[in-house]
RONUGU-812764 format. One record per residue (C-alpha): residue in one letter; x, y, z. Coordinates in steps of 0.02 Angstrom, whole numbers. Layout:
# residues N
REC a X Y Z
...
This chain:
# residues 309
REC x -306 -698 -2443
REC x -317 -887 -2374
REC x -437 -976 -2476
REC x -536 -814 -2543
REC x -601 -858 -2712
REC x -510 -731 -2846
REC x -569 -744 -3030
REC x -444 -696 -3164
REC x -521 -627 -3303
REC x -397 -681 -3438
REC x -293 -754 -3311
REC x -179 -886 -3446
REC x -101 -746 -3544
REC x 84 -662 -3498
REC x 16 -561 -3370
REC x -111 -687 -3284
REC x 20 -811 -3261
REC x 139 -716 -3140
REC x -27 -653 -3050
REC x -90 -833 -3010
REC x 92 -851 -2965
REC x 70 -701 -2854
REC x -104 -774 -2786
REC x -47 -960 -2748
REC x 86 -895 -2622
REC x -69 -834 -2514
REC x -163 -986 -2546
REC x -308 -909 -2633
REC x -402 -1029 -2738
REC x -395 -943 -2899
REC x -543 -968 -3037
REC x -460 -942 -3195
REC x -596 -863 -3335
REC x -516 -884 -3504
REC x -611 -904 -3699
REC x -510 -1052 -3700
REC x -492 -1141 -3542
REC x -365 -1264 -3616
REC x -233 -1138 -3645
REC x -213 -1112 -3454
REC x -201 -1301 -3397
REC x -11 -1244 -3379
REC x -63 -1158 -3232
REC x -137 -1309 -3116
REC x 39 -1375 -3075
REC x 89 -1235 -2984
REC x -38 -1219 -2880
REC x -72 -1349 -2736
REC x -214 -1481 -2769
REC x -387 -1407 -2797
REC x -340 -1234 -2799
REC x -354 -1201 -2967
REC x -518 -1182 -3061
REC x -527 -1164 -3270
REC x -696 -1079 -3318
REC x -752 -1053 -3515
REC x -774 -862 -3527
REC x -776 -716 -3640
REC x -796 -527 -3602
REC x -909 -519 -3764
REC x -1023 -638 -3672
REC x -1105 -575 -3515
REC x -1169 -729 -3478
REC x -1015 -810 -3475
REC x -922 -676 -3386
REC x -1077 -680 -3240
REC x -1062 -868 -3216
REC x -862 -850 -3176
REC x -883 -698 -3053
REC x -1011 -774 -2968
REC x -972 -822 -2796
REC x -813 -726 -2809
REC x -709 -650 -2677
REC x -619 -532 -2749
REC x -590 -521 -2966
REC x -447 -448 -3092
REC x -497 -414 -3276
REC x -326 -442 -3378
REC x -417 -449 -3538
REC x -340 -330 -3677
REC x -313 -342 -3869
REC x -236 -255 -4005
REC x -325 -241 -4190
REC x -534 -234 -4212
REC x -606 -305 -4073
REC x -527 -170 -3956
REC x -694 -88 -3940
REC x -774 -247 -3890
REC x -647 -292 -3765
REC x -585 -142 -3688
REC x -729 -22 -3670
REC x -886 -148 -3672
REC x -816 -300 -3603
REC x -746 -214 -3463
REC x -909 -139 -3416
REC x -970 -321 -3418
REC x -837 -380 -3315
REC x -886 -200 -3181
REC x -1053 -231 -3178
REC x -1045 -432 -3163
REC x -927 -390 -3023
REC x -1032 -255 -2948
REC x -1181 -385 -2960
REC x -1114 -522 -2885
REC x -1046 -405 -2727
REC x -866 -446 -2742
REC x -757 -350 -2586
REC x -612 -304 -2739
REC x -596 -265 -2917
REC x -445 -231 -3007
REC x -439 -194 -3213
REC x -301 -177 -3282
REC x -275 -30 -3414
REC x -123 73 -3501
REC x -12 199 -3474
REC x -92 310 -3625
REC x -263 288 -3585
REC x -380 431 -3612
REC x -539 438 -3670
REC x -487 580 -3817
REC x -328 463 -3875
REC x -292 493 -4046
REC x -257 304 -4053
REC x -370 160 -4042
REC x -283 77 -3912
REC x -275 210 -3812
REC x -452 281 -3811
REC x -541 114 -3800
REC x -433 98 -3653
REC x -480 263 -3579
REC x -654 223 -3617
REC x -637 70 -3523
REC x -571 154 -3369
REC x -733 262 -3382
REC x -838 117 -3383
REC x -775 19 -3237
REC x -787 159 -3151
REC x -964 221 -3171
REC x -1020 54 -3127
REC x -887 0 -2977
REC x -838 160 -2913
REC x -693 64 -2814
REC x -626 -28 -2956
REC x -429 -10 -2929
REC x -353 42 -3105
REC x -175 10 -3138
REC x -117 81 -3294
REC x 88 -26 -3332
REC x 184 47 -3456
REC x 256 -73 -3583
REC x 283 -232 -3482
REC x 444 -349 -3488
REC x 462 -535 -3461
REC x 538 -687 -3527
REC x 373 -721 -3628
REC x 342 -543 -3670
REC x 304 -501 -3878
REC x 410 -337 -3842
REC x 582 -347 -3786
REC x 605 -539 -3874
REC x 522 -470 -4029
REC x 677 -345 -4055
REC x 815 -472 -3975
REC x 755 -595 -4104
REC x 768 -444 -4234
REC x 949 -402 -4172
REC x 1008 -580 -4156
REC x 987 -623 -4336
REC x 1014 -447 -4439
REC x 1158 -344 -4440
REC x 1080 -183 -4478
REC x 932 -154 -4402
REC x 783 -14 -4437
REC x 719 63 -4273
REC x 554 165 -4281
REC x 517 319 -4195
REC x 685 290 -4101
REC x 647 447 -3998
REC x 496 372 -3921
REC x 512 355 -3731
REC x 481 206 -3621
REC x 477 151 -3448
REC x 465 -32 -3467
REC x 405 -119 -3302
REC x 441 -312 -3249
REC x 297 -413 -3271
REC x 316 -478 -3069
REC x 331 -324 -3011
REC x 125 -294 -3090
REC x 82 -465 -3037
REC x 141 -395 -2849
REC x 31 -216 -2878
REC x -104 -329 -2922
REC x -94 -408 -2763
REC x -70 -250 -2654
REC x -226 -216 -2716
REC x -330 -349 -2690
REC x -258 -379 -2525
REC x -304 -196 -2457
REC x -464 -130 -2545
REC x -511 24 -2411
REC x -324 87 -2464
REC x -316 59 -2642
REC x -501 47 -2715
REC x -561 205 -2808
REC x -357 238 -2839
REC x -288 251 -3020
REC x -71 196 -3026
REC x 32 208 -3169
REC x 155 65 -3156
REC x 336 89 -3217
REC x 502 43 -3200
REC x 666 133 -3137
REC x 736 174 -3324
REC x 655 295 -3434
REC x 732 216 -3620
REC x 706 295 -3798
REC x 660 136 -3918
REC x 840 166 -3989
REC x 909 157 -3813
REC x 803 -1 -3780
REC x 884 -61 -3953
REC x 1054 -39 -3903
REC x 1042 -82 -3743
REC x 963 -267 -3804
REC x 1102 -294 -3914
REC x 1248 -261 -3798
REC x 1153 -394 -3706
REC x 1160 -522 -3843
REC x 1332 -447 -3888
REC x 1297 -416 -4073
REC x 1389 -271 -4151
REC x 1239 -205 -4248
REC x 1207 -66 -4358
REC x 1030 18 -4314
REC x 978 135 -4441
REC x 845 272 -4339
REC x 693 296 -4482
REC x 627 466 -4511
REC x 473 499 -4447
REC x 438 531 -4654
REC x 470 350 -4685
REC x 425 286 -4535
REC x 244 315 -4570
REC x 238 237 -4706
REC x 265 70 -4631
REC x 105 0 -4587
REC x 26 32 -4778
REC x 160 -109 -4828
REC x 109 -278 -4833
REC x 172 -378 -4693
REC x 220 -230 -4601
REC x 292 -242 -4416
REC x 164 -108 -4342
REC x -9 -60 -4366
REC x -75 123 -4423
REC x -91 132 -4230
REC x 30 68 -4134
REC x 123 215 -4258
REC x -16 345 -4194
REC x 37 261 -3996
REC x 230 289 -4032
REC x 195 479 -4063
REC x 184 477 -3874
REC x 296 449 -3740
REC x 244 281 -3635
REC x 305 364 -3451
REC x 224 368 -3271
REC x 169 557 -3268
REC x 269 649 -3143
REC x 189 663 -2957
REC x 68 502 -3009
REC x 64 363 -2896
REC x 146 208 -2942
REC x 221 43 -2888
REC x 299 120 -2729
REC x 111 181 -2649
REC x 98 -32 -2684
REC x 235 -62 -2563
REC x 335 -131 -2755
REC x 496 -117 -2771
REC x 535 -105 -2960
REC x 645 -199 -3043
REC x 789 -151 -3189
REC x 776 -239 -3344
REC x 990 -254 -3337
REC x 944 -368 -3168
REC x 829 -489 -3242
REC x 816 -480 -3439
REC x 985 -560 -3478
REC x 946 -721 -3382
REC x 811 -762 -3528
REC x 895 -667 -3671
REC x 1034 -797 -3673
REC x 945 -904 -3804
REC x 953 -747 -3936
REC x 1144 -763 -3939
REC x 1241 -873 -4052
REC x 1270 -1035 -3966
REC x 1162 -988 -3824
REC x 1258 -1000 -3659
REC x 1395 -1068 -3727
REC x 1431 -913 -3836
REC x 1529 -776 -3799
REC x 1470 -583 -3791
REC x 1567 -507 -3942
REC x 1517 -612 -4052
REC x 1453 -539 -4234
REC x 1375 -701 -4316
């Protein structure tokens, strides 16, 4: 991987960060590709001088997306999006990104998708992203797909969203508590990612569904966050009745269909290749979450677990 040239399609968000991470350690000279270039300068001081290049680019934009692939090595497409520009993103920009890639004769590309894609998905999320697999695919038939369940890290919106919940509330409403997770360290991705680049002939034309070692219910996950924090909390499990009614209330915490996406478990499919077949090891939340969770409880560090207020 010595100074090959990988472009990160979206490379400043959670993900992209722990990728370049990933990529300095081989001393790749990574091409970063974001909409807005500025909110990746965090990036440039941890990679050694010059290795870093910030490119203006937008999946929506061919143009844009041709000029960062060009000259490229090897390229990951980390862009993704919740609400309406799914369609955009997911299923058209990622044929951009395929056929820019495809174009430009780049030796790898990876894309990353979601456990839950499929093309019939009764959710948006998860048929744009299905749709999006399909599209890579008919254009760089040895795209590498990796499909993470939800993913976990200190500056993840999932696991922090609900610590924050449980550190201030002492009862607490959990939707679709019976919804099943696998929840995968963000690292442990950035390392599949890597794999994959690093060995196309073995892993191009593959599909993996990434997950951790713990299968959780959302009411597990709940529980399980706030004997970290050590709040005695009262979670109250919503019927499915009432829990659908959420996202028609104003300010609600989920959308009509992230509700349709909790109607199905989030789990690596049994006999599907995963993060092992990447030579990844994965990684318990109980190992690493609590180091960053420490700032939900009262007093921080300094507080002890038990506390109630």
């Amino acid at each position: 991987m010595k100074d090959r040239l990988v472009t990160l399609i979206g490379g400043g968000g959670f993900l992209g960060r722990y990728v370049a991470q990933e990529l300095y350690r081989t001393g790749a000279r990574i091409r970063i590709a974001q909409s807005r270039p500025r909110d990746a300068f965090f990036l440039k001081p941890l990679g050694g001088l010059g290795q870093t290049q910030l490119i203006a680019a937008d999946v929506t934009r061919p143009d844009t997306i041709a000029r960062a692939i060009e000259g490229s090595d090897l390229v990951v497409n980390l862009a993704g999006t919740f609400g309406p520009r799914m369609q955009a993103v997911h299923v058209e920009g990622a044929r951009t990104v395929a056929q820019a890639a495809a174009r430009a004769g780049v030796q790898a590309l990876v894309h990353l998708s979601a456990i839950g894609a499929d093309p019939h998905s009764d959710s948006d999320y998860g048929r744009t992203k299905g749709q999006g697999e399909r599209a890579v695919l008919d254009v760089f038939p040895q795209a590498t797909i990796l499909r993470p369940s939800v993913v976990f890290g200190r500056e993840d919106a999932f696991v922090n969203r609900f610590a924050g919940m449980i550190s201030l509330l002492p009862v607490v409403p959990v939707v679709r508590g019976t919804a099943r997770f696998q929840p995968v360290y963000v690292a442990d991705v950035a390392q599949a990612v890597l794999a994959a680049l690093s060995d196309p002939p073995a892993h191009g034309g593959k599909t993996y569904a990434l997950g951790g070692p713990d299968v959780m219910t959302l009411a597990e996950l709940h529980r399980w966050i706030a004997g970290a924090l050590g709040r005695k909390v009262h979670f109250v499990e919503l019927p499915d009745a009432l829990g659908g009614l959420l996202p028609m209330l104003p300010g609600a915490p989920i959308s009509k269909d992230q509700w349709r996406m909790l109607q199905h478990d989030n789990i690596v499919d049994a006999g599907a290749e995963g993060l092992q077949a990447l030579g990844v090891s994965p990684t318990p939340l109980a190992t690493v979450a609590p180091a960053w969770l420490v700032r939900f409880r009262r007093n921080g560090r300094f507080g002890a677990l038990g506390q109630t207020a």
